[in-house]
C-alpha positions as CSV (number, residue, x, y, z in Angstrom):
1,X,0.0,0.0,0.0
2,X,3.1,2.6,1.1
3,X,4.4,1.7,-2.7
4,X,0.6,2.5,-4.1
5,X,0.3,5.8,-1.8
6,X,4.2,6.8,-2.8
7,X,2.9,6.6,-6.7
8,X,0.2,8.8,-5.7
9,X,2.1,11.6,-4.0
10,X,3.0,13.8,-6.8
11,X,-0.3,14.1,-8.3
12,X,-2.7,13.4,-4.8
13,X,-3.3,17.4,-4.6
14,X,-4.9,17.2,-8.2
15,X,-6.9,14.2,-7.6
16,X,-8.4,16.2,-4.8
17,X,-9.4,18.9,-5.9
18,X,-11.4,17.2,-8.8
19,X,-12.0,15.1,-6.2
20,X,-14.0,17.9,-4.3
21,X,-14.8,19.6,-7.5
22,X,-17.2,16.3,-8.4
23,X,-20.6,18.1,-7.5
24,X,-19.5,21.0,-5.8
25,X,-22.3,22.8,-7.7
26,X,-25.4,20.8,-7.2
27,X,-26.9,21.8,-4.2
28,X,-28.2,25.2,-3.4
29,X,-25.8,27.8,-1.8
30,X,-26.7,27.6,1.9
31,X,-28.7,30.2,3.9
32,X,-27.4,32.7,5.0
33,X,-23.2,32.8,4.9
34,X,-23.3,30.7,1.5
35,X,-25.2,33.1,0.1
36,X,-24.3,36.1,1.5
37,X,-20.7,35.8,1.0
38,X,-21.4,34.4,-2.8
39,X,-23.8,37.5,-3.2
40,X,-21.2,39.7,-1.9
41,X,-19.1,38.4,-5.2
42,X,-22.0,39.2,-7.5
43,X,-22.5,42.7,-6.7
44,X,-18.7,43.2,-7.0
45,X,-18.9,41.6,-10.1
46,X,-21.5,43.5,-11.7
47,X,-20.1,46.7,-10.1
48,X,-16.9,46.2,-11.5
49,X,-15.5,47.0,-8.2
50,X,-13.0,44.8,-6.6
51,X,-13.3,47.3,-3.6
52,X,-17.0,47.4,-3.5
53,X,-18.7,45.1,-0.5
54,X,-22.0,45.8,-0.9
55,X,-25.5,43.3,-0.3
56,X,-28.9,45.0,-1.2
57,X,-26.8,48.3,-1.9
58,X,-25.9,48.5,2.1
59,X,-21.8,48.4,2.8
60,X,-20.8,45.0,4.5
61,X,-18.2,45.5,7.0
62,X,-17.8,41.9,8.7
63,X,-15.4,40.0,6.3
64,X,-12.0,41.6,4.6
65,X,-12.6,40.6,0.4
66,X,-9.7,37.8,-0.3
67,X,-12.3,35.1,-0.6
68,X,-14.7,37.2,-2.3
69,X,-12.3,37.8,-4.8
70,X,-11.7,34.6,-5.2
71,X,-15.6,33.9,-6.0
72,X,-15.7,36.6,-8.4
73,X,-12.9,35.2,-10.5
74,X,-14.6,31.6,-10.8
75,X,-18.1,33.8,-11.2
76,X,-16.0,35.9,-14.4
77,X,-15.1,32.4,-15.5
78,X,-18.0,29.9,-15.3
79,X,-21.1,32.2,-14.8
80,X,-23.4,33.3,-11.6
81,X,-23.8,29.7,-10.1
82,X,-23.4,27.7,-7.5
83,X,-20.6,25.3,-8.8
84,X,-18.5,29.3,-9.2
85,X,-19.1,30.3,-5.8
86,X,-17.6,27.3,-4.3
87,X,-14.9,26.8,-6.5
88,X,-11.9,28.4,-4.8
89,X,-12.7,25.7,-1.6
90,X,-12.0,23.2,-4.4
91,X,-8.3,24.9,-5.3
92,X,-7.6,25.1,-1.4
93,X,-8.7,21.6,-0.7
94,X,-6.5,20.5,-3.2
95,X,-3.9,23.1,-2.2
96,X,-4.0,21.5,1.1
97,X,-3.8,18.0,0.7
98,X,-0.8,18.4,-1.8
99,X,1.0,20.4,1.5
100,X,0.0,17.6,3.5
101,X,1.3,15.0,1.5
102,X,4.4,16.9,1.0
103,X,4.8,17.6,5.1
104,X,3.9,13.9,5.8
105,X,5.8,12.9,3.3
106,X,9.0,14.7,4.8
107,X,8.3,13.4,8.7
108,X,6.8,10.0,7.9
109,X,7.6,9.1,4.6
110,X,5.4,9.4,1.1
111,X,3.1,6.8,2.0
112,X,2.3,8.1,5.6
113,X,1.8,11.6,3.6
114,X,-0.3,10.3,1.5
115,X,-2.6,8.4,4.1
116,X,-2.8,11.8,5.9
117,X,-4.2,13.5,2.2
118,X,-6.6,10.9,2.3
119,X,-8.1,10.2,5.4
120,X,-8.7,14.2,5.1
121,X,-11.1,13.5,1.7
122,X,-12.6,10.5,3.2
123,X,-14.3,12.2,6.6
124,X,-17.6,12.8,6.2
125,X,-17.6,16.2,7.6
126,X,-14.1,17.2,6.0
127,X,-15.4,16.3,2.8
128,X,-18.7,18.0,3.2
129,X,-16.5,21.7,5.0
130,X,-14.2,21.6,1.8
131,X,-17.3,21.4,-0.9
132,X,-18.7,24.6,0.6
133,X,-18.9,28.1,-0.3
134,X,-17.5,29.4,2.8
135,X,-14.0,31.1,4.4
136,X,-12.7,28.9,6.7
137,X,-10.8,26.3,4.3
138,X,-9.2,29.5,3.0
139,X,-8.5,31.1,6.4
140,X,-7.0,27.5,7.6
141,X,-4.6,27.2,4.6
142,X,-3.7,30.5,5.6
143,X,-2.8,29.7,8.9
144,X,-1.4,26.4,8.7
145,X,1.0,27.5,5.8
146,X,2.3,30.3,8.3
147,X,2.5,28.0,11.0
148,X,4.5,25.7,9.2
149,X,7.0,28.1,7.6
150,X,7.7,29.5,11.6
151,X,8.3,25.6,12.1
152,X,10.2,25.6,9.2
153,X,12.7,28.4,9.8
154,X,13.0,27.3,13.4
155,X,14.2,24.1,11.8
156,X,16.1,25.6,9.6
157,X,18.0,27.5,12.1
158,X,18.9,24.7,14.5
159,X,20.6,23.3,10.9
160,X,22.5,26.6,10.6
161,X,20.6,28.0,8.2
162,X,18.7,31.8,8.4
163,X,15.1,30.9,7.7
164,X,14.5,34.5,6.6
165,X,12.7,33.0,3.4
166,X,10.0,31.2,5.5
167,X,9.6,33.3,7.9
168,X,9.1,36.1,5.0
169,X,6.8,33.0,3.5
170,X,4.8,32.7,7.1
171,X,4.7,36.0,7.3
172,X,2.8,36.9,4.2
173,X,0.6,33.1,4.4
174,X,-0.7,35.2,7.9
175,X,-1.1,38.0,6.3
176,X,-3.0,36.8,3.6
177,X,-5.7,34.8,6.7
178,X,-6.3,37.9,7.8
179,X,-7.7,39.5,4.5
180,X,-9.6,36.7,4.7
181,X,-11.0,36.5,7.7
182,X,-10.0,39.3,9.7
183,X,-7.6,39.5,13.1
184,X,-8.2,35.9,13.8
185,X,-6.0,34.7,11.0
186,X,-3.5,36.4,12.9
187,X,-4.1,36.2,16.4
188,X,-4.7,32.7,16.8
189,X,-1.5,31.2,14.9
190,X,0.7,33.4,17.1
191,X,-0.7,32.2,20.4
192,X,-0.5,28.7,19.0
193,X,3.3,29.1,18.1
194,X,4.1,30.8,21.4
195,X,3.0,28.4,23.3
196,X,5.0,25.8,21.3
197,X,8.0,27.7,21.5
198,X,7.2,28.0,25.5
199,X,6.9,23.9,25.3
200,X,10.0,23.2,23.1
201,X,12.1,25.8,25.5
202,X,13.5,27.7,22.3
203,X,14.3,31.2,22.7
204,X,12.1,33.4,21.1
205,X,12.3,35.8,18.0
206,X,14.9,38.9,18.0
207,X,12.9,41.8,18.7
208,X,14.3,43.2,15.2
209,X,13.3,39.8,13.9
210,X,9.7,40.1,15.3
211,X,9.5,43.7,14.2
212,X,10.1,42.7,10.3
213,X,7.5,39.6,10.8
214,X,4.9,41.3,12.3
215,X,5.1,44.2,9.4
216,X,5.1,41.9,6.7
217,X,2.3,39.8,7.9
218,X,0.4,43.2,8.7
219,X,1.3,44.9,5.0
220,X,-1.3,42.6,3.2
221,X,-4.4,43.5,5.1
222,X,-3.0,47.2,5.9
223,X,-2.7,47.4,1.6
224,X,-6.0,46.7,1.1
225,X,-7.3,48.9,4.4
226,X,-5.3,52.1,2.4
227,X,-7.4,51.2,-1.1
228,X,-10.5,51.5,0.9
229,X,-9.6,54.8,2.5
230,X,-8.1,56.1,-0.3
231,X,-11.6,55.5,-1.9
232,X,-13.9,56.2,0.8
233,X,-12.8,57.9,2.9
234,X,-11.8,57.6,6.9
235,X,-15.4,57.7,7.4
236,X,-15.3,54.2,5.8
237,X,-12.6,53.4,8.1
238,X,-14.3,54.3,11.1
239,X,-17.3,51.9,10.5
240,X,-15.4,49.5,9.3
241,X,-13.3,49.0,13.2
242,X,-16.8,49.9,14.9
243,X,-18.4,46.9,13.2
244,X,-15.4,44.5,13.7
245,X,-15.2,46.0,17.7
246,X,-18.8,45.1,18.1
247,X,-18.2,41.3,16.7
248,X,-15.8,41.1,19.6
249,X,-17.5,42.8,22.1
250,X,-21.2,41.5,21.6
251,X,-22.5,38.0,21.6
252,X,-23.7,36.7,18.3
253,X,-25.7,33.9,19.2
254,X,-25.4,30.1,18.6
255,X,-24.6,29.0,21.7
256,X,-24.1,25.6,22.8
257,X,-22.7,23.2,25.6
258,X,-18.8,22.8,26.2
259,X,-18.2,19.6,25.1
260,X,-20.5,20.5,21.2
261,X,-16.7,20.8,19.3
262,X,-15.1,17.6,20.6
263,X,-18.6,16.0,19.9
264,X,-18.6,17.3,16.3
265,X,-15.4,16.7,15.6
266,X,-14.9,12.8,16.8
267,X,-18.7,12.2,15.2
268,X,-18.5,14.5,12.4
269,X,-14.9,13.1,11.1
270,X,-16.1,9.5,11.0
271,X,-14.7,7.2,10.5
272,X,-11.5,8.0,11.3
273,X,-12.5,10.8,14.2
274,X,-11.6,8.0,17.2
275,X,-8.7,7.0,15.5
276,X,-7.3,10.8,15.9
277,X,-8.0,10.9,19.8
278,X,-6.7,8.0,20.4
279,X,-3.6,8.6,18.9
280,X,-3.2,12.1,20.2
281,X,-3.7,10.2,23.8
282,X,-0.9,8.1,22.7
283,X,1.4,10.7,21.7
284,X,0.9,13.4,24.5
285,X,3.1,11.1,26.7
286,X,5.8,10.6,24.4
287,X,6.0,13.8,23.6
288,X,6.1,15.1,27.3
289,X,8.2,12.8,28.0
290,X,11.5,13.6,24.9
291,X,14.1,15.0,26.2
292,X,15.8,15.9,23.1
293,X,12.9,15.9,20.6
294,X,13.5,14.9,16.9
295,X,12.3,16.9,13.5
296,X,9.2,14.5,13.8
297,X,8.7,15.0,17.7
298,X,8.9,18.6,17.5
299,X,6.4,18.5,14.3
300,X,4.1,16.8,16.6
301,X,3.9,18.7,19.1
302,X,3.4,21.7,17.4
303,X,0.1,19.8,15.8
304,X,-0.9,19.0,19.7
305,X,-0.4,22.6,21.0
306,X,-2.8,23.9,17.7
307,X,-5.6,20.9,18.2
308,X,-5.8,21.7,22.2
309,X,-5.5,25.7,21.9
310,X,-8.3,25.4,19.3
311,X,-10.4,23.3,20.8
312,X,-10.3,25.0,24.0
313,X,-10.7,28.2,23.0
314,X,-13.9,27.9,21.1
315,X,-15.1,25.9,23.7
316,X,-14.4,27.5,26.7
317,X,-14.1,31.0,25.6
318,X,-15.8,31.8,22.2
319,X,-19.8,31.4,23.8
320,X,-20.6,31.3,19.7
321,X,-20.4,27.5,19.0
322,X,-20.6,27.0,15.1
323,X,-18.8,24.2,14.2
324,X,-17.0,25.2,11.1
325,X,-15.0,27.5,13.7
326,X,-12.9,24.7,14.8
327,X,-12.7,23.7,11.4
328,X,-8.7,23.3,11.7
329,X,-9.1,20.2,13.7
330,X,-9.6,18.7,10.6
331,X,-6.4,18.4,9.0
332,X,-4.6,18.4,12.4
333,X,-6.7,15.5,13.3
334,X,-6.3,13.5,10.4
335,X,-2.6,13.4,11.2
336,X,-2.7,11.7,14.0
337,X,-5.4,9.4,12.8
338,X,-3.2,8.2,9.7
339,X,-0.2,8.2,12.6
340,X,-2.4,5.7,14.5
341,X,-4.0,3.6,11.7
342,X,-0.5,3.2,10.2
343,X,0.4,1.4,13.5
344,X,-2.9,-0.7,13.9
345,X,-1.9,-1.6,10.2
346,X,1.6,-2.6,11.0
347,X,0.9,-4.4,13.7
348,X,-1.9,-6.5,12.2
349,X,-4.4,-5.7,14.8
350,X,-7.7,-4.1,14.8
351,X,-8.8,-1.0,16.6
352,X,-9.2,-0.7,20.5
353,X,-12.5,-1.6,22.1
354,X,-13.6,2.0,22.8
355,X,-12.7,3.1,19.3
356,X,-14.1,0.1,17.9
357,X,-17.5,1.0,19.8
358,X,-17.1,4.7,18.5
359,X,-16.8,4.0,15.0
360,X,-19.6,1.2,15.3
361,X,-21.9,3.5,17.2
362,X,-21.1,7.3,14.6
363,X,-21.2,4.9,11.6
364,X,-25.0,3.6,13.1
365,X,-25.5,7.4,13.6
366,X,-24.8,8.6,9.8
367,X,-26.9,5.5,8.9
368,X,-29.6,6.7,11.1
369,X,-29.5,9.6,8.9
370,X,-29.2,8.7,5.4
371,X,-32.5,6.2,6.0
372,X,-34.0,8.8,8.0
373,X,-34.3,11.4,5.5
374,X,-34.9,9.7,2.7
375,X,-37.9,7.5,4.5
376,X,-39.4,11.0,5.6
377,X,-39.4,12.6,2.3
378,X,-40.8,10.0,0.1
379,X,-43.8,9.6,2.4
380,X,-47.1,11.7,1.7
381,X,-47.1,15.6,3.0
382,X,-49.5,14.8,5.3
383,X,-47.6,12.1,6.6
384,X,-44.8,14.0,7.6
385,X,-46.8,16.5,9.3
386,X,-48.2,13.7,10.9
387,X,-44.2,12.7,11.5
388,X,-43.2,16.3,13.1
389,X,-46.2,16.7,15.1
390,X,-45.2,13.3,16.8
391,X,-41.4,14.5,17.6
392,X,-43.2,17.2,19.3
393,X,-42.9,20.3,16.6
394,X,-44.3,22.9,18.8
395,X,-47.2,25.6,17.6
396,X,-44.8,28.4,17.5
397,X,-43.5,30.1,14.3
398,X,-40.1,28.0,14.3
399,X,-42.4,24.6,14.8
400,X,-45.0,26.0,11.9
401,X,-42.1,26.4,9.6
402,X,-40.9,23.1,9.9
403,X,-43.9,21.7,9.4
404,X,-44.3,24.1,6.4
405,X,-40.8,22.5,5.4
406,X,-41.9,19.4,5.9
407,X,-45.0,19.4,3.4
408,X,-42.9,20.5,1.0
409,X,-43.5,18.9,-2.5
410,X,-39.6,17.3,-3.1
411,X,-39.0,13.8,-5.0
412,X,-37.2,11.4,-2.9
413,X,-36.4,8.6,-5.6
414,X,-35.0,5.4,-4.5
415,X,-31.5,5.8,-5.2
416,X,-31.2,8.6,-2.6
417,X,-31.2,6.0,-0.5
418,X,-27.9,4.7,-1.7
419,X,-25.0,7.0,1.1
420,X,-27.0,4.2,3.4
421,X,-26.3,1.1,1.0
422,X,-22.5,2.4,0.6
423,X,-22.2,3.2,4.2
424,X,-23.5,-0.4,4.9
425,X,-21.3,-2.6,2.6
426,X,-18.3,-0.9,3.4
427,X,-19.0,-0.9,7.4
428,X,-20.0,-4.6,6.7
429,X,-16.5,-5.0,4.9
430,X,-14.7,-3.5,7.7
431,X,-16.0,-5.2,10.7
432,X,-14.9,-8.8,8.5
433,X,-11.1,-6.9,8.0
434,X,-10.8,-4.7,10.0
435,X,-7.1,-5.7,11.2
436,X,-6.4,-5.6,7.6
437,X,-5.1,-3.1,4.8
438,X,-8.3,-4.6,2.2
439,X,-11.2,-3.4,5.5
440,X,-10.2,-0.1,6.1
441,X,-9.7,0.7,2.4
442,X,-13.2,-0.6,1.9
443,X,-14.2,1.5,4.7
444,X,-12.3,4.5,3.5
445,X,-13.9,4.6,-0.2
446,X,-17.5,3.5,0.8
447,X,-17.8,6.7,3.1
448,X,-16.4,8.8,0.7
449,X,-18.3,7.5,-1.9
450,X,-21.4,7.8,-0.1
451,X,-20.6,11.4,1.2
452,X,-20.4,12.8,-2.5
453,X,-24.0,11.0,-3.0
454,X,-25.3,12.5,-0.2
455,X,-24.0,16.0,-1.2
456,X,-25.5,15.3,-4.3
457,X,-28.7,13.7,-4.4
458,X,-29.5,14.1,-0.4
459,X,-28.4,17.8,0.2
460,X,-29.6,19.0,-2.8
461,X,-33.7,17.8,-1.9
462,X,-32.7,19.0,1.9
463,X,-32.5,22.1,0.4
464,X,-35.3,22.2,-1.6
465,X,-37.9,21.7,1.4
466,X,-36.2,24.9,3.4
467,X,-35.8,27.1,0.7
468,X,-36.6,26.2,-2.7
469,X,-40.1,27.8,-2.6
470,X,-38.0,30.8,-2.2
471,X,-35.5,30.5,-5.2
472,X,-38.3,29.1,-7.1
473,X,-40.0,32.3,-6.8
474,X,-37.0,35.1,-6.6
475,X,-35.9,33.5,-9.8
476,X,-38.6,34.6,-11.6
477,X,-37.5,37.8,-11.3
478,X,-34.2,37.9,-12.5
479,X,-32.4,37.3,-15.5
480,X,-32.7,39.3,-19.1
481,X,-35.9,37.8,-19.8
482,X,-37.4,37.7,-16.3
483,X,-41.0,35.8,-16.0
484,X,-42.4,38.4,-13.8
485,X,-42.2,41.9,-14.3
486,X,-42.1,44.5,-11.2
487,X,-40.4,44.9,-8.0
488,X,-40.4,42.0,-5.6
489,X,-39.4,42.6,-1.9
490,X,-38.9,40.3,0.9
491,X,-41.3,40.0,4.4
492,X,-40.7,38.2,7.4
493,X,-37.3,36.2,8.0
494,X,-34.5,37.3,7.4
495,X,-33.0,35.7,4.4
496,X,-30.2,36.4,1.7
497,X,-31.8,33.9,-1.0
498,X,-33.0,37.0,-2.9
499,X,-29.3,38.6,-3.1
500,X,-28.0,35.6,-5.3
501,X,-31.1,34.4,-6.9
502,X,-32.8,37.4,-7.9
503,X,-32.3,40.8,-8.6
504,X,-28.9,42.6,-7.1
505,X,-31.2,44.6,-4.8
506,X,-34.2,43.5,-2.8
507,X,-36.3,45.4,0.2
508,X,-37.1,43.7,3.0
509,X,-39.7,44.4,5.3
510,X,-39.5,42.7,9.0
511,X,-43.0,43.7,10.5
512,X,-45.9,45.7,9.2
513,X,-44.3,49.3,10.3
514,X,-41.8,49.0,7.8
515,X,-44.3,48.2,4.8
516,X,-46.4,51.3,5.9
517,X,-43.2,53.0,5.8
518,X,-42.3,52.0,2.5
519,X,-46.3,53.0,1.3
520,X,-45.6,56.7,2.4
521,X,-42.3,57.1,0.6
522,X,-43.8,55.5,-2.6
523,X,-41.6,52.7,-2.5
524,X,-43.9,49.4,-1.9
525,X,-42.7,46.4,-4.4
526,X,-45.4,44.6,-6.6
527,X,-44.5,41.3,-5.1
528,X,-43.8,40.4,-2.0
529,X,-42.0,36.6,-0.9
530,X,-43.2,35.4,2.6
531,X,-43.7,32.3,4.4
532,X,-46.5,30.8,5.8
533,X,-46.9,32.5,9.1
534,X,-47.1,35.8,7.7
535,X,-49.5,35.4,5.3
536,X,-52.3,36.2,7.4
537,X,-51.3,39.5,8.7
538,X,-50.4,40.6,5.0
539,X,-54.0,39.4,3.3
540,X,-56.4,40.6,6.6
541,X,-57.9,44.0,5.5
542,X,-57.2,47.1,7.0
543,X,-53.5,46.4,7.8
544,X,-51.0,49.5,7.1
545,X,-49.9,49.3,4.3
546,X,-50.9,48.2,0.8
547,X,-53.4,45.1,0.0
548,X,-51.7,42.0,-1.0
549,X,-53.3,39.0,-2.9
550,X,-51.6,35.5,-2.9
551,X,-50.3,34.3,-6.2
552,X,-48.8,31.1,-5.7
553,X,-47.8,28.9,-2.9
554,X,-45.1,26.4,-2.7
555,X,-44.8,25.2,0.8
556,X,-43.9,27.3,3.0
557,X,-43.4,30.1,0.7
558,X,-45.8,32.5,-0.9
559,X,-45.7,34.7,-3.7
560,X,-48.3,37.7,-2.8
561,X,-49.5,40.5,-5.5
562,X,-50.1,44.1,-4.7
563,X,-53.9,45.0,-5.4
């Protein structure tokens, strides 16, 4: 297999990005960061403005543009789609894995490199992060290519050697995370390589050195911050910090329990996520315990001091808990997975009995899944209200909307059920083999396999119960040859489905105040998209603001006329 995998190596970080190119397009763009950083590329698009953040003709001050940019080239190239806006994750997965092979090949060998490139495309929720439309694969290429060039110079300096060059390469990898992202990209690489330079006992950076690293990594975003101002004005500025100060400063929402990242992680990363805490268990001690650390050793622990200082700090200190923040597990991870696999392989033995039981138990979970979904949706609508009124859907406007979503009218044809029949023969195969090469190959493809049909034929009719009424209906707007003529505007929800899917600028129109608002300044659309709840209080006479009529209905949307 090391021979097979050593073949592979120079090529691997092609292969993977086809790899995560297969599909990519297929689904609609999620709601709302899908869509509102792939709307952001539009506008900028059709502006002709590289500078120009704009959604519904309002400034957007959260993100710095690198990925947007990114979008807009693939837009320029392939059209306005889906399969354009998530493109560049395509190039960085691939980007990545080819890094990966290259680091693992240099510490382990080319087959262990390989292995880790892999086990990265073969995790269900690795696989599903790098097919997206959104920042973090960029922002974590970013940081992981400055992290390892600091590692790199550090290296290079206990061989005699300056470093300068990848220092001056980490430098402008961090710089280049933070136009992406913001501060972060920044922030947390540093901490993570202090404390591994506190660890390894090294003496810090020259204060001259630190200087010229810190000014490099801060030209990039600080070129782009002049552009703006040179544009705009300091005004621009101004907002600009006062927005990013209030991201800090205010609490955004999402919470969740403690433990929700190590959960996701060794559930999402099946079914290789016990395999990675096991072996980091293993090599904590070892590493603690090295005197004089190798090249490998001191690799290593650098990947344990990033796992641990991300994990902890989005779960003890971040009180947002979205799990594509920890997204850097991921890669990190998989290295000690292939680490640990490579032994089990070696050694001709099978898994533990608690990872054994882990991978049994998230594999039933996934299965749960893929059965569950497409059971529910090929049943009758009134079935499956039937179905969510029995897992206790409350009367409330989130529980009417998901029975709304529910009665959706979606084909669910019999080969959606095949991510199940994959994840079965090849969990089947393993638990036959699985002290073997052939079983956790088997393993390895079958989930793969059956995570590209799921993001293809499962995702995709997901998607079309929660908000295909809505691009169904913004779409007939847009376009040279647009269906419907007029103005359409947006009541209810919040949602950025209009902003891709329709025309570049859509009102929207939270409560009844702001439609009367919109009646006195002479500004009320023709049509209006709404869901079910809302219907009422538009339709009822005597409300404030103009009469609507309902046009269409495509559960739990509504298209509604002005009369």
């Amino acid at each position: 297999m090391a021979k097979l995998l050593g073949r592979l190596k120079g090529s691997l970080g092609l292969l993977a990005g086809l790899w995560l190119w297969a599909g990519q397009g297929i689904p609609y763009l999620f709601d709302w960061d899908e869509l509102i950083y792939a709307s952001l590329a539009r506008q900028m698009l059709a502006s002709g403005d590289p500078l120009a953040l704009q959604i519904n003709g309002e400034p957007f001050f959260e993100k710095p543009p690198l990925f947007f940019w990114l979008q807009a080239l693939a837009m320029a190239a392939l059209g306005v789609n889906e399969g354009a806006a998530r493109l560049p994750n395509a190039w960085v997965g691939g980007i990545t894995v080819a890094l990966l092979v290259a680091w693992g090949g240099r510490l382990r060998g080319a087959g262990f490199g390989c292995l880790w490139g892999i086990l990265l495309l073969t995790g269900y929720l690795p696989l599903f992060f790098y097919k997206t439309g959104l920042i973090d694969p960029l922002l974590n290429l970013g940081m992981g290519v400055g992290l390892g060039s600091l590692w790199a110079a550090e290296e290079a300096r206990r061989a005699g050697r300056s470093g300068q060059g990848w220092r001056a390469l980490g430098a402008l990898a961090l710089g280049l995370a933070v136009l992406a992202k913001g501060p972060v990209g920044l922030v947390l690489p540093l901490a993570i390589w202090i404390l591994y330079k506190l660890w390894q006992r090294d003496p810090p950076m020259g204060w001259g050195e630190m200087v010229i690293f810190l000014g490099l990594a801060a030209a990039v975003p600080l070129a782009w911050l002049v552009l703006e101002v040179t544009a705009r004005g300091l005004q621009w500025l101004a907002a600009f910090w006062h927005y990013q100060w209030g991201l800090v400063s205010t609490p955004s929402g999402h919470p969740g329990p403690v433990y929700l990242h190590l959960l996701a992680f060794a559930w999402g990363c099946f079914p290789w996520g016990a395999l990675a805490l096991a072996g980091i268990l293993e090599r904590i001690p070892r590493s603690i315990d090295s005197a004089a650390a190798d090249l490998t050793q001191r690799a290593e622990r650098l990947l344990l001091v990033a796992f641990g200082v991300v994990l902890a700090l989005f779960s003890l200190l971040v009180q947002t808990k979205l799990i594509h923040y920890t997204s850097l597990l991921y890669p990190i991870g998989a290295y000690f997975a292939a680490l640990r696999l490579q032994g089990l392989v070696a050694e001709k033995r099978g898994p533990s009995f608690g990872e054994t039981a882990w991978i049994l138990l998230s594999g039933l979970g996934w299965l749960a899944l893929w059965l569950l979904l497409p059971w529910l949706g090929s049943q009758d609508p009134a079935l499956r209200a039937q179905v969510g009124a029995a897992l206790g859907i409350p009367d409330s406007l989130t529980g009417r909307l998901a029975l709304g979503y529910l009665q959706a009218e979606v084909e669910w044809p019999f080969f959606t059920y095949g991510p199940a029949l994959l994840l079965v023969l090849g969990g089947l195969a393993w638990i036959r083999a699985r002290q073997s090469v052939r079983g956790w190959a088997i393993l390895l493809l079958a989930t793969g396999l059956s995570a590209q049909l799921a993001w293809s034929c499962i995702f995709p009719r997901v998607l079309q119960h929660t908000q295909g009424g809505s691009v169904y209906f913004f779409r007939q707007f847009a376009g040279p040859e647009p269906a419907l003529s007029g103005r359409v505007g947006l009541y209810g929800l919040r949602s950025f489905v209009p902003y891709f899917y329709s025309p570049l600028r859509v009102p929207y129109a939270a409560k009844l105040e702001e439609l009367a608002a919109w009646q006195a300044q002479g500004q009320v659309p023709d049509y209006l998209v709404t869901w079910d709840p809302f219907v009422a209080e538009l339709t009822e006479p005597g409300i404030p603001a103009a009469a609507w009529q309902a046009v269409e209905r495509r559960s739990p949307f509504w298209l509604l006329k002005k009369t």
